[in-house]
BAVEX-762506 format. One record per residue: residue number from 0; residue in one letter; x, y, z of N, C-alpha, C in turn. Coordinates in nm, 2 decimals. Layout:
BEGIN
- pos, code, nu, nv, nw, cau, cav, caw, cu, cv, cw
- NUM, A, X, Y, Z, X, Y, Z, X, Y, Z
...
This chain:
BEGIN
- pos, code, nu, nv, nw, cau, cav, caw, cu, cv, cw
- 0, X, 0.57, 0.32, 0.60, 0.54, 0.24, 0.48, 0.64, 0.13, 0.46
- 1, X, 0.61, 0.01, 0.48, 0.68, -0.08, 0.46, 0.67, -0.15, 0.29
- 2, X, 0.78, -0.22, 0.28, 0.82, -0.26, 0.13, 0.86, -0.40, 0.12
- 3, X, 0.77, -0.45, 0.02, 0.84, -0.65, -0.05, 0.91, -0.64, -0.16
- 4, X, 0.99, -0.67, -0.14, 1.10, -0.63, -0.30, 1.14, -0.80, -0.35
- 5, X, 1.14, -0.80, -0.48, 1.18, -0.91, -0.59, 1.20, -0.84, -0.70
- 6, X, 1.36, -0.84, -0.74, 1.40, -0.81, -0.83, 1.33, -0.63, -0.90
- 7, X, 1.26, -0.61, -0.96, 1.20, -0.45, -0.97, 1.04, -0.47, -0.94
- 8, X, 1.01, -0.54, -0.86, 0.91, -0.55, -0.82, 0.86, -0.49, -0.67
- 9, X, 0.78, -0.40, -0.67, 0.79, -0.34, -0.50, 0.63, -0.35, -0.45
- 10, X, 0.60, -0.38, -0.35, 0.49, -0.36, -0.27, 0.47, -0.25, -0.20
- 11, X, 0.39, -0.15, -0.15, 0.41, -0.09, -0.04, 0.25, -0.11, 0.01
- 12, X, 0.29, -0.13, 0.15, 0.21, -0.14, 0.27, 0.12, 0.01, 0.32
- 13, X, 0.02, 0.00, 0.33, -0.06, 0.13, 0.39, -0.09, 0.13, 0.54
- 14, X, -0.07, 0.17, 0.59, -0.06, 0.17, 0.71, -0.24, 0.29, 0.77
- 15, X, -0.29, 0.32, 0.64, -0.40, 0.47, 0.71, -0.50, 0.35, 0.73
- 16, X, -0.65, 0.45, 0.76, -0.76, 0.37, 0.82, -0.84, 0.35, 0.70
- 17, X, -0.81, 0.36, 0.54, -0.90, 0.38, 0.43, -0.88, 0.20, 0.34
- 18, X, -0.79, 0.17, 0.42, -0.79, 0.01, 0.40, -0.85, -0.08, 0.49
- 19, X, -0.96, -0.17, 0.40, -1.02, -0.25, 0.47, -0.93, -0.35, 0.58
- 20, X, -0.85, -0.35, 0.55, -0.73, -0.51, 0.63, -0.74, -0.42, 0.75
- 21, X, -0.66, -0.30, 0.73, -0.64, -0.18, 0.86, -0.74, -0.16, 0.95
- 22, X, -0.88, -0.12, 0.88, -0.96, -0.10, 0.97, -0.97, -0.26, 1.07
- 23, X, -0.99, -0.37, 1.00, -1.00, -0.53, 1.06, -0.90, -0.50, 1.19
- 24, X, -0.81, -0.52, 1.17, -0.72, -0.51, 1.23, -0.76, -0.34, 1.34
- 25, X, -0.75, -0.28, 1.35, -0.81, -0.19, 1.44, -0.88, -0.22, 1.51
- 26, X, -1.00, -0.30, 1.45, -1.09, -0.37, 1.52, -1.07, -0.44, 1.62
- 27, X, -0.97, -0.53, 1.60, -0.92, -0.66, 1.66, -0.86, -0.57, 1.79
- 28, X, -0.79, -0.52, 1.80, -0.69, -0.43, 1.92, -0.79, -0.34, 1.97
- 29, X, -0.90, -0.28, 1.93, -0.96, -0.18, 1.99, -1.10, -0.33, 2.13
- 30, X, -1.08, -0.43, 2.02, -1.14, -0.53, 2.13, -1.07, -0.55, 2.26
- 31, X, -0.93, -0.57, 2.21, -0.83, -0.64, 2.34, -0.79, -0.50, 2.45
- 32, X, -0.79, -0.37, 2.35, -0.77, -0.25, 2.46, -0.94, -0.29, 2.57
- 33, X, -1.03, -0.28, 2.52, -1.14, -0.29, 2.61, -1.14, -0.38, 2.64
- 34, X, -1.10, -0.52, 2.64, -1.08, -0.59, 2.74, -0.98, -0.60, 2.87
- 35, X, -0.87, -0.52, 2.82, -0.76, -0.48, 2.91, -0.81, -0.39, 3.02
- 36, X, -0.89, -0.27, 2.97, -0.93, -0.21, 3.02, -1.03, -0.24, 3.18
- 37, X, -1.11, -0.32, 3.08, -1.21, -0.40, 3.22, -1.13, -0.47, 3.31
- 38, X, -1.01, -0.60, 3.27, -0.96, -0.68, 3.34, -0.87, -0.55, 3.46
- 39, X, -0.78, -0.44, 3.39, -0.72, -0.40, 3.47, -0.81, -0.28, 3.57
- 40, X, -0.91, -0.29, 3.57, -0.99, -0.26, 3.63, -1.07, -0.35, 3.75
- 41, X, -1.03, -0.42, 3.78, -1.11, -0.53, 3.85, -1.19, -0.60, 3.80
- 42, X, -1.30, -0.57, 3.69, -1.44, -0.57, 3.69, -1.46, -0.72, 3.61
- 43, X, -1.34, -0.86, 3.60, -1.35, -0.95, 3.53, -1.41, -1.02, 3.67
- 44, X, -1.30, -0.96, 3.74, -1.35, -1.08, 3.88, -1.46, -1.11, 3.97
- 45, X, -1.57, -0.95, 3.91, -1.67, -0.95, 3.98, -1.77, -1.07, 3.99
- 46, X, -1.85, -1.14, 4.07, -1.89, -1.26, 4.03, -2.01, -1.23, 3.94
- 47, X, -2.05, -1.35, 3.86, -2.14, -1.30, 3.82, -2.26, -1.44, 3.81
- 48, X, -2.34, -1.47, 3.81, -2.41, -1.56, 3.77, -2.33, -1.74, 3.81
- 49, X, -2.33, -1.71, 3.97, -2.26, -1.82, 3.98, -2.12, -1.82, 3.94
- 50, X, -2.08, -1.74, 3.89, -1.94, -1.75, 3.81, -1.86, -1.59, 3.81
- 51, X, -1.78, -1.55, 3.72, -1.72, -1.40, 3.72, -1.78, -1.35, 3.57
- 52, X, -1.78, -1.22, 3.60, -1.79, -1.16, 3.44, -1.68, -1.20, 3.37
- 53, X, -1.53, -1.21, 3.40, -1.46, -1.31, 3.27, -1.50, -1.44, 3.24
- 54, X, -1.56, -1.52, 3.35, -1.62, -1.65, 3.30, -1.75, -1.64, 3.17
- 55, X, -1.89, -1.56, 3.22, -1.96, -1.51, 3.12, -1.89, -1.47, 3.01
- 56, X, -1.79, -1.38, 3.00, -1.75, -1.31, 2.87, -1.71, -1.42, 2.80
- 57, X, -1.64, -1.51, 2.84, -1.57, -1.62, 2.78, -1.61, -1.70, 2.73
- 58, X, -1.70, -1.74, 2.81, -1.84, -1.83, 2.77, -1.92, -1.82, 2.64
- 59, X, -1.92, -1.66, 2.66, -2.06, -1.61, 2.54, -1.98, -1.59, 2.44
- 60, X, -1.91, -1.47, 2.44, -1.78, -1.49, 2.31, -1.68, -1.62, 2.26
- 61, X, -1.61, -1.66, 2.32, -1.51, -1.78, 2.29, -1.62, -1.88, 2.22
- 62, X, -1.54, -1.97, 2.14, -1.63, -2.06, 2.11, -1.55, -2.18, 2.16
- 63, X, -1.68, -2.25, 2.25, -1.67, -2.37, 2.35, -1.74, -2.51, 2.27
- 64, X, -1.64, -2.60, 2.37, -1.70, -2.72, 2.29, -1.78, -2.80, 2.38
- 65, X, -1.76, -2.70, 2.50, -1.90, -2.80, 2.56, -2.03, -2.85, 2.54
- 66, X, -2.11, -2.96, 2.58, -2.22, -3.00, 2.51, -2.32, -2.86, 2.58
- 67, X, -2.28, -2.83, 2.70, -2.41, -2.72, 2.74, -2.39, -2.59, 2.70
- 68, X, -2.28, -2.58, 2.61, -2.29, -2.43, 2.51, -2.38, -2.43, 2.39
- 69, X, -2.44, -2.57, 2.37, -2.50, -2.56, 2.24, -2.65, -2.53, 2.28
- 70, X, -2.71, -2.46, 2.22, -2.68, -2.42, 2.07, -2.66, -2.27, 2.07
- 71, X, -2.68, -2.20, 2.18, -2.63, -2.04, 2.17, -2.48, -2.04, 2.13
- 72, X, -2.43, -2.08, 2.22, -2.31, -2.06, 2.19, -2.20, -2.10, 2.07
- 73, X, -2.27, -2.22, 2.01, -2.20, -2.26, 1.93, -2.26, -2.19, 1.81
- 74, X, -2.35, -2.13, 1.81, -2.41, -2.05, 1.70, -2.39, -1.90, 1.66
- 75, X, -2.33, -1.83, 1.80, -2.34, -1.71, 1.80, -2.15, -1.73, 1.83
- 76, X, -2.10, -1.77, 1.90, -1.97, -1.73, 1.88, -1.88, -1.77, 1.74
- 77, X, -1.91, -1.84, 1.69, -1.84, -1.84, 1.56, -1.80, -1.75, 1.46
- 78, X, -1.84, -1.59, 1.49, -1.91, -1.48, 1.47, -1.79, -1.41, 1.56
- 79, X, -1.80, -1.41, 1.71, -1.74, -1.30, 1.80, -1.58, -1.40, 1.79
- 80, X, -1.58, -1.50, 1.82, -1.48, -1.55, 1.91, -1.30, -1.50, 1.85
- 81, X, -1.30, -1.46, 1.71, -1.19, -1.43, 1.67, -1.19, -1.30, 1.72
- 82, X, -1.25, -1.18, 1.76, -1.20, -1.07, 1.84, -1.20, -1.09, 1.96
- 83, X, -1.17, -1.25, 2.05, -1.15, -1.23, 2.17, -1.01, -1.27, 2.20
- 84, X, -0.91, -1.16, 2.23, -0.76, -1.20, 2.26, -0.76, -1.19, 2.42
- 85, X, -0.68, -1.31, 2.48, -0.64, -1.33, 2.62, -0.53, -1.29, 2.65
- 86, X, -0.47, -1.29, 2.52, -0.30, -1.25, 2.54, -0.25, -1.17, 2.38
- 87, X, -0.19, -1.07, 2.48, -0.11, -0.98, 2.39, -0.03, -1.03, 2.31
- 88, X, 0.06, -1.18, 2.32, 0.14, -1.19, 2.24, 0.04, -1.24, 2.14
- 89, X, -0.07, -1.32, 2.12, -0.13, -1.37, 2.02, -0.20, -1.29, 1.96
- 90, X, -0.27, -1.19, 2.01, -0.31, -1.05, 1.91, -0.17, -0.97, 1.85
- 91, X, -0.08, -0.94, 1.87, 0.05, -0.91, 1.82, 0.06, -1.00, 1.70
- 92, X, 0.08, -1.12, 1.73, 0.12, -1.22, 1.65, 0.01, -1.20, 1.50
- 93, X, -0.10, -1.30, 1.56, -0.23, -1.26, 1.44, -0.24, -1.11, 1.37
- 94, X, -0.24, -1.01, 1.43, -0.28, -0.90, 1.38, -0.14, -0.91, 1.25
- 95, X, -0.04, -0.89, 1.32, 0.05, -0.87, 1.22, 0.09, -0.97, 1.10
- 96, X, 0.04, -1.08, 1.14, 0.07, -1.16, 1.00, -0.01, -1.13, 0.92
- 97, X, -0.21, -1.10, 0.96, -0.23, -1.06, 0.89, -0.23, -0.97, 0.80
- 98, X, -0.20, -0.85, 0.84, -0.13, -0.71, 0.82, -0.06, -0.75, 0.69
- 99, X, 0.07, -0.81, 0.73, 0.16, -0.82, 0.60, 0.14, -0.94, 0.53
- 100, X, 0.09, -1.07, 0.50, 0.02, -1.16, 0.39, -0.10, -1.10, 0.38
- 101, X, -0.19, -1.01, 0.44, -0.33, -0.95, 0.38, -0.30, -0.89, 0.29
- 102, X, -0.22, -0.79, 0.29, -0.16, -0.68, 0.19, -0.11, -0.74, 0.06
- 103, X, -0.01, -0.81, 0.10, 0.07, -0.89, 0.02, -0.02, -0.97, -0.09
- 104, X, -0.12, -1.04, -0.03, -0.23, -1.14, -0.09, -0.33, -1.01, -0.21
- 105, X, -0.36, -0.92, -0.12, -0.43, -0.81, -0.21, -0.42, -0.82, -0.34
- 106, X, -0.30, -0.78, -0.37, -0.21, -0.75, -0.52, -0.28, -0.83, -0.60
- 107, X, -0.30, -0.99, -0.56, -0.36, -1.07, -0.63, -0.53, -1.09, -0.62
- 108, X, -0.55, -1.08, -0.54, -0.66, -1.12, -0.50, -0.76, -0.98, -0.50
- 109, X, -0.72, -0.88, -0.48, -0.82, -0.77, -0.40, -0.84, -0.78, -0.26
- 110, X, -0.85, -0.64, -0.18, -0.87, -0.64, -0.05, -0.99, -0.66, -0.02
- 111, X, -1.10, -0.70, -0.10, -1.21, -0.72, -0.06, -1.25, -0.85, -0.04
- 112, X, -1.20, -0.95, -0.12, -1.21, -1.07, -0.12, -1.11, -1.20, -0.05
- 113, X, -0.96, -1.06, 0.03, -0.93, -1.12, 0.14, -0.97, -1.13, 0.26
- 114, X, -1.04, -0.98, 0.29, -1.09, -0.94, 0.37, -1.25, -1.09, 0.42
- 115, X, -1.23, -1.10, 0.30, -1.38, -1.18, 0.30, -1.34, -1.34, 0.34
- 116, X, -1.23, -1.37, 0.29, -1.16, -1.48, 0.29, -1.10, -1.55, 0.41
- 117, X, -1.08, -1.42, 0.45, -1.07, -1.43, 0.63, -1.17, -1.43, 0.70
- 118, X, -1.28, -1.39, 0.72, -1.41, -1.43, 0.78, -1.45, -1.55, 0.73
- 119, X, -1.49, -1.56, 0.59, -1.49, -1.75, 0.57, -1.36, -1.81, 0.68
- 120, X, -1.21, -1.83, 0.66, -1.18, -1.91, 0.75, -1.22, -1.91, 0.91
- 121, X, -1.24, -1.80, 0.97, -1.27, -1.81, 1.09, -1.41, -1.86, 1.15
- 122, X, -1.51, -1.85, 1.01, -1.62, -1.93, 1.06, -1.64, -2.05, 1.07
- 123, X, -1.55, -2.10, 0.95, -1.54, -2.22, 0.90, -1.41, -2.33, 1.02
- 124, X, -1.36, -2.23, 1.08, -1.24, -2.30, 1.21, -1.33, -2.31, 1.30
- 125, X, -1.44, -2.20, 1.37, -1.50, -2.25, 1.44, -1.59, -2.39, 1.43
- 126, X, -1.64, -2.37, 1.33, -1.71, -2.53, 1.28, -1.59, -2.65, 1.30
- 127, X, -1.51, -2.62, 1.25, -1.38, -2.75, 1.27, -1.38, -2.76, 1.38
- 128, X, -1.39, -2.70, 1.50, -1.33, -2.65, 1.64, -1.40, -2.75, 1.73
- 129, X, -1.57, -2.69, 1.69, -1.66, -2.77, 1.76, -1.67, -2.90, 1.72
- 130, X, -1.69, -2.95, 1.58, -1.75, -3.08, 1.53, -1.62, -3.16, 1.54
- 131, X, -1.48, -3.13, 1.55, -1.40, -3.24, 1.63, -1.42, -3.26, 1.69
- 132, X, -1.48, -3.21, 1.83, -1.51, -3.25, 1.98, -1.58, -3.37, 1.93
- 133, X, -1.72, -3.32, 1.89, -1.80, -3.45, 1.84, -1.78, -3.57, 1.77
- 134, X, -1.70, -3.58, 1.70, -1.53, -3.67, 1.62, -1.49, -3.77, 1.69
- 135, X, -1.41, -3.66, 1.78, -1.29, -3.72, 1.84, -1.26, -3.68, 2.03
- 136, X, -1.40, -3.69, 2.08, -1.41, -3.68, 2.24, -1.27, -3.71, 2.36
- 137, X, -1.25, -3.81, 2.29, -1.11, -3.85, 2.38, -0.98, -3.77, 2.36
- 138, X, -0.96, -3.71, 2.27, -0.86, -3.67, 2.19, -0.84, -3.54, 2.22
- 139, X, -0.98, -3.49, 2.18, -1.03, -3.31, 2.19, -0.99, -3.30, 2.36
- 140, X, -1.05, -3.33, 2.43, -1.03, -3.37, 2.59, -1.18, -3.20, 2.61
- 141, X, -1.23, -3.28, 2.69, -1.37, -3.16, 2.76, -1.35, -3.04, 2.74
- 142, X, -1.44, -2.95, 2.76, -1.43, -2.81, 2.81, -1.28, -2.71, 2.71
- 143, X, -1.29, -2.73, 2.60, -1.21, -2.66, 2.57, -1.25, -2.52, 2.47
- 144, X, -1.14, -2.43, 2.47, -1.22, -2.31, 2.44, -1.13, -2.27, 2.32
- 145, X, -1.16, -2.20, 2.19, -1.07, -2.13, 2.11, -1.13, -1.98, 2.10
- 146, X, -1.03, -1.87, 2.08, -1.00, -1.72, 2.09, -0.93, -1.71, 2.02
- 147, X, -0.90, -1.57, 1.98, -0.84, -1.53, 1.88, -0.79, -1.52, 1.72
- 148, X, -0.72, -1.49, 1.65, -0.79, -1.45, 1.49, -0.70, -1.56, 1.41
- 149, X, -0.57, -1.59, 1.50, -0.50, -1.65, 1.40, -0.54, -1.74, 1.31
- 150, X, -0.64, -1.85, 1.34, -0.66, -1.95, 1.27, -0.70, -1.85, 1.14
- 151, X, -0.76, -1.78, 1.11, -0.81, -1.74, 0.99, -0.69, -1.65, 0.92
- 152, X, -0.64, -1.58, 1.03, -0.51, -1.54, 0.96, -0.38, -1.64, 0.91
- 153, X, -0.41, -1.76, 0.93, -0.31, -1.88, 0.88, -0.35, -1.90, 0.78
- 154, X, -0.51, -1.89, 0.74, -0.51, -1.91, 0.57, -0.47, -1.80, 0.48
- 155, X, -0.46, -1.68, 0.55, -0.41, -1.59, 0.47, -0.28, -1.59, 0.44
- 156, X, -0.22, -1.59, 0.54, -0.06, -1.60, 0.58, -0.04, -1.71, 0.44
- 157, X, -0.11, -1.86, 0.45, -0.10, -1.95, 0.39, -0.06, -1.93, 0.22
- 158, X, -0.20, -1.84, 0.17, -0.21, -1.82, 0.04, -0.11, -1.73, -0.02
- 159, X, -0.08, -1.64, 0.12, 0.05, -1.57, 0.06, 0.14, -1.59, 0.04
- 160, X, 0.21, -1.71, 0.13, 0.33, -1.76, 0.11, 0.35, -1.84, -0.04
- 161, X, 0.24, -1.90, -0.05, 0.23, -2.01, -0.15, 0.26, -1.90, -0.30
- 162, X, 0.21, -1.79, -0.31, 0.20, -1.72, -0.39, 0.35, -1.66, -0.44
- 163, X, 0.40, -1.60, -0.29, 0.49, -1.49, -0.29, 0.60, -1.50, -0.18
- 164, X, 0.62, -1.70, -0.18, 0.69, -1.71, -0.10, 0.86, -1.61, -0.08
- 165, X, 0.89, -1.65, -0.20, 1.04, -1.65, -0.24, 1.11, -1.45, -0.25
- 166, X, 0.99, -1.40, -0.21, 0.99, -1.23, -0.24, 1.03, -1.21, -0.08
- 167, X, 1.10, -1.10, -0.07, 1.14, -1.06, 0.04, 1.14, -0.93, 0.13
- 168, X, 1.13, -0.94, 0.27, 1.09, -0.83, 0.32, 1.18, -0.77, 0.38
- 169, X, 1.21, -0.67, 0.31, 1.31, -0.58, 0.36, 1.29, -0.45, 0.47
- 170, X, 1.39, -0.47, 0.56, 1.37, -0.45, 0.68, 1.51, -0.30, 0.70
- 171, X, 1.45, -0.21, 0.69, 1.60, -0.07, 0.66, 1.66, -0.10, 0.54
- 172, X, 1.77, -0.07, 0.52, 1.86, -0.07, 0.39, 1.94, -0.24, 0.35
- 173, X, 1.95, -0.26, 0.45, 2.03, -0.38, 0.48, 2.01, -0.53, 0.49
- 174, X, 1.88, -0.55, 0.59, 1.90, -0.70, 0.66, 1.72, -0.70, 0.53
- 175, X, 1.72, -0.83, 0.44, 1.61, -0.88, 0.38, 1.59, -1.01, 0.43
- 176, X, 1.47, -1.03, 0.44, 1.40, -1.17, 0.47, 1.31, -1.25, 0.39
- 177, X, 1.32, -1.41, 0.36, 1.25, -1.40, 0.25, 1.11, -1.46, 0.39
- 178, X, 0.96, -1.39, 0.26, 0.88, -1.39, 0.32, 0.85, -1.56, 0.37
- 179, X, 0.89, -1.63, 0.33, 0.86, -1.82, 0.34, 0.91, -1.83, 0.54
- 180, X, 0.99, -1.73, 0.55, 1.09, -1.76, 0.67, 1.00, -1.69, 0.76
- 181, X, 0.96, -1.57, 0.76, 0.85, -1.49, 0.80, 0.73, -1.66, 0.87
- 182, X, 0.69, -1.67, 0.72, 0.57, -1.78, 0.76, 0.58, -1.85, 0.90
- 183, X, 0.72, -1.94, 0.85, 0.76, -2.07, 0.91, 0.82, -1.99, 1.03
- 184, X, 0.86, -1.86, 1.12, 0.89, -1.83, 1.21, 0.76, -1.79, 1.30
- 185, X, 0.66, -1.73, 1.25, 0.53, -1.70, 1.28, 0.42, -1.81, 1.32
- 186, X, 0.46, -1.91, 1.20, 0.39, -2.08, 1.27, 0.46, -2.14, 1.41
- 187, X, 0.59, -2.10, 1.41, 0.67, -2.21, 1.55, 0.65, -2.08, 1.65
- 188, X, 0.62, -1.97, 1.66, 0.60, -1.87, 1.75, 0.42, -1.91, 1.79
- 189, X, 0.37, -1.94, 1.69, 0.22, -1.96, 1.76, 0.15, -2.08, 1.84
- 190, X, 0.27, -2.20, 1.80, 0.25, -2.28, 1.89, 0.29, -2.25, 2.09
- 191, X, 0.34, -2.15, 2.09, 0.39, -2.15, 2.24, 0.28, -1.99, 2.25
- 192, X, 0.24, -1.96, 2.16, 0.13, -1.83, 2.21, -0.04, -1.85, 2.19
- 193, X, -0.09, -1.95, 2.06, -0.18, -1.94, 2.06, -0.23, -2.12, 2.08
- 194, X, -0.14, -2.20, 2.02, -0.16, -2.35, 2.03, -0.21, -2.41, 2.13
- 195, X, -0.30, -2.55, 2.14, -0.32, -2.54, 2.29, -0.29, -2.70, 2.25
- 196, X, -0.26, -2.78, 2.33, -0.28, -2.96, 2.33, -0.40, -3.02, 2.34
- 197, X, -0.43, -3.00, 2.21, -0.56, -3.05, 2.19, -0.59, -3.07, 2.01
- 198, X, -0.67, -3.21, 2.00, -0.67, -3.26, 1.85, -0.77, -3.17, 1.77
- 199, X, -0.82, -3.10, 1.84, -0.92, -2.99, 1.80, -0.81, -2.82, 1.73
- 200, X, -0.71, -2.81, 1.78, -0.64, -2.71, 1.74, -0.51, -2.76, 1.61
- 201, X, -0.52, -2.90, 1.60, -0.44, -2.98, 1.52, -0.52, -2.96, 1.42
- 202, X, -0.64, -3.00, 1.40, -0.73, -2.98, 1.27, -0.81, -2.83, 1.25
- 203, X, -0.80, -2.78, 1.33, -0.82, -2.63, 1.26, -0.64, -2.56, 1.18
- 204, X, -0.54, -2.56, 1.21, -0.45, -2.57, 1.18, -0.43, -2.61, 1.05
- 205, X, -0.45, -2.76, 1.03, -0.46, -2.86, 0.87, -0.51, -2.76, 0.83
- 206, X, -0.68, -2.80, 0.85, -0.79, -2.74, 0.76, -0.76, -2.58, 0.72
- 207, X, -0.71, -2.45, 0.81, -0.69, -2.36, 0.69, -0.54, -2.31, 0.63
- 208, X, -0.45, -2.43, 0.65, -0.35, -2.47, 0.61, -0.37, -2.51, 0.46
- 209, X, -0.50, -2.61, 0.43, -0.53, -2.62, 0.35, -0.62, -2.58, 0.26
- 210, X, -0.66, -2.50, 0.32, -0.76, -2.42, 0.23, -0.65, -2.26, 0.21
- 211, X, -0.54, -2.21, 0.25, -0.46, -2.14, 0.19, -0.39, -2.18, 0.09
- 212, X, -0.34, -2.33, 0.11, -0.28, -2.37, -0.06, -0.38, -2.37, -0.16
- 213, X, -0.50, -2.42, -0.16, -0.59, -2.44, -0.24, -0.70, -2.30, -0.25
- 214, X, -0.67, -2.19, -0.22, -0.72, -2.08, -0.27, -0.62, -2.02, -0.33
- 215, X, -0.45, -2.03, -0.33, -0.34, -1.96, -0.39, -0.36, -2.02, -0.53
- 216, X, -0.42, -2.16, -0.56, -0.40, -2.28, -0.65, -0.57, -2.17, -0.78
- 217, X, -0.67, -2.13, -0.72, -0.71, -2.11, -0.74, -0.70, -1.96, -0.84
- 218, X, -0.61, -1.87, -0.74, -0.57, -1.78, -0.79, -0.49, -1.78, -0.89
- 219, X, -0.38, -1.90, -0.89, -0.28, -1.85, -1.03, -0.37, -1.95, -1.14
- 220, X, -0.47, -2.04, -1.08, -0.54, -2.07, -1.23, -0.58, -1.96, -1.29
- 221, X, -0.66, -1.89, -1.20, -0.75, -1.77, -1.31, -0.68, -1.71, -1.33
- 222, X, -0.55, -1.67, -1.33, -0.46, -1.57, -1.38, -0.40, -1.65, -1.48
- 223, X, -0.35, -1.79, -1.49, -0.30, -1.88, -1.59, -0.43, -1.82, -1.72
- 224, X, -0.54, -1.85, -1.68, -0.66, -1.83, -1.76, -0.68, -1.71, -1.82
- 225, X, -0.64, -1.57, -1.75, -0.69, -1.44, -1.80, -0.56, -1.40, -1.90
- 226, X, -0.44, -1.49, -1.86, -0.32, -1.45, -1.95, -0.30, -1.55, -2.07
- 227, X, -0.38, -1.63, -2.07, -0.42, -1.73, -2.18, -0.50, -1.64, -2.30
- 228, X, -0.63, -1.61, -2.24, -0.72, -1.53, -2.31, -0.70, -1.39, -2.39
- 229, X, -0.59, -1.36, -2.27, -0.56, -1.19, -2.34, -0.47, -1.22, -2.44
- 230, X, -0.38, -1.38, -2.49, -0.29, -1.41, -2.55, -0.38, -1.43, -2.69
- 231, X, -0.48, -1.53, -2.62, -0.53, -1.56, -2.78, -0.63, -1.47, -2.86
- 232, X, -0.68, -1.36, -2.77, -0.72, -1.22, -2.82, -0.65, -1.13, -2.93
- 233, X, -0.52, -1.12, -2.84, -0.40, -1.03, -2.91, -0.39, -1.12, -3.05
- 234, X, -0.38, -1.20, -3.06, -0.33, -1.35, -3.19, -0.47, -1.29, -3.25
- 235, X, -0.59, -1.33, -3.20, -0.70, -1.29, -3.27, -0.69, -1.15, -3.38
């Protein structure tokens, strides 16, 4: 059970499977164990269709910006492509931010409507993903592919920070961290694990960059609003 402390204020973290974030997240690793699975089994290399079964897998899940993925693939991966991890450090990375800003964000929001808030960004990055290519051809550069959850866990990560920056995560009795440093160490870690050189990963980035400040903006209005109301009730 992990803990965010500010002043008498405490969080605790659930760690069972009766939490929607948990189960997400289970999801996400129970994808990359089965993909681990197949790869360290040979069975990526097998050829398949002109190509290997990791080529198809990548193809059909990942979402590509090629013009000859459309329209299957640009339609149906927007959907799969965040449970496709290549690399352990970027499922490590994603899962656990979202883990601790999902939770964190909860308190405010409900786990239902983070949970949900996160599938909006990840559909909504894939759309950024593709329609830069179309944008910005030179820039995007060909044939490029995005995988993995982070982009949608950056809006979460995002709203939480903005919310609950300055609260801190205490780590045993001793060493506390404030969660803002958390963020800002987890953003410069994902450019060397998940980031690619490409203007297409620059604007998914912005875009749920900015849609995490402007859903946190969202949240302390309606709470500015429901503590307004219960004020001039009580007066009432």
């Amino acid at each position: 059970m992990k803990q965010i402390v500010q002043a008498n204020n405490r969080f605790e973290f659930s760690i069972g499977l009766k939490s929607r974030l948990n189960l997400l997240i289970l999801l996400h690793t129970l994808f990359f164990a089965a993909y681990y699975i197949i790869d360290s089994n040979g069975m990526l290399a097998s050829p398949l269709a002109g190509g290997t079964v990791g080529d198809h897998l990548r193809n059909t899940l990942a979402v590509s910006s090629r013009p000859q993925a459309w329209p299957f693939n640009w339609t149906t991966s927007v959907f799969t492509y965040q449970f496709v991890h290549l690399d352990a450090g970027e499922l490590l990375l994603s899962v656990a931010m979202l883990w601790l800003f999902g939770h964190l964000l909860k308190k405010r929001a409900g786990e239902k409507k983070v949970v949900l808030f996160y599938f909006i960004l990840s559909i909504m990055s894939a759309l950024v993903f593709n329609f830069s290519h179309l944008v910005f051809p030179i820039f995007s550069g060909p044939g490029g592919f995005m995988e993995g959850a982070f982009g949608g866990a950056l809006g979460v990560m995002t709203a939480g920070v903005m919310l609950c920056g300055n609260r801190q995560f205490r780590i045993g009795k001793h060493i506390r961290v404030n969660l803002w440093q958390v963020y800002f160490v987890a953003l410069l870690i994902s450019f060397m694990t998940v980031y690619k050189n490409n203007m297409a990963y620059v604007l998914v980035y912005a875009f749920n960059i900015y849609m995490g400040i402007k859903y946190a903006r969202i949240l302390e209005n309606r709470e500015t609003n429901l503590s307004r109301d219960a004020k001039l009730a009580y007066q009432a």
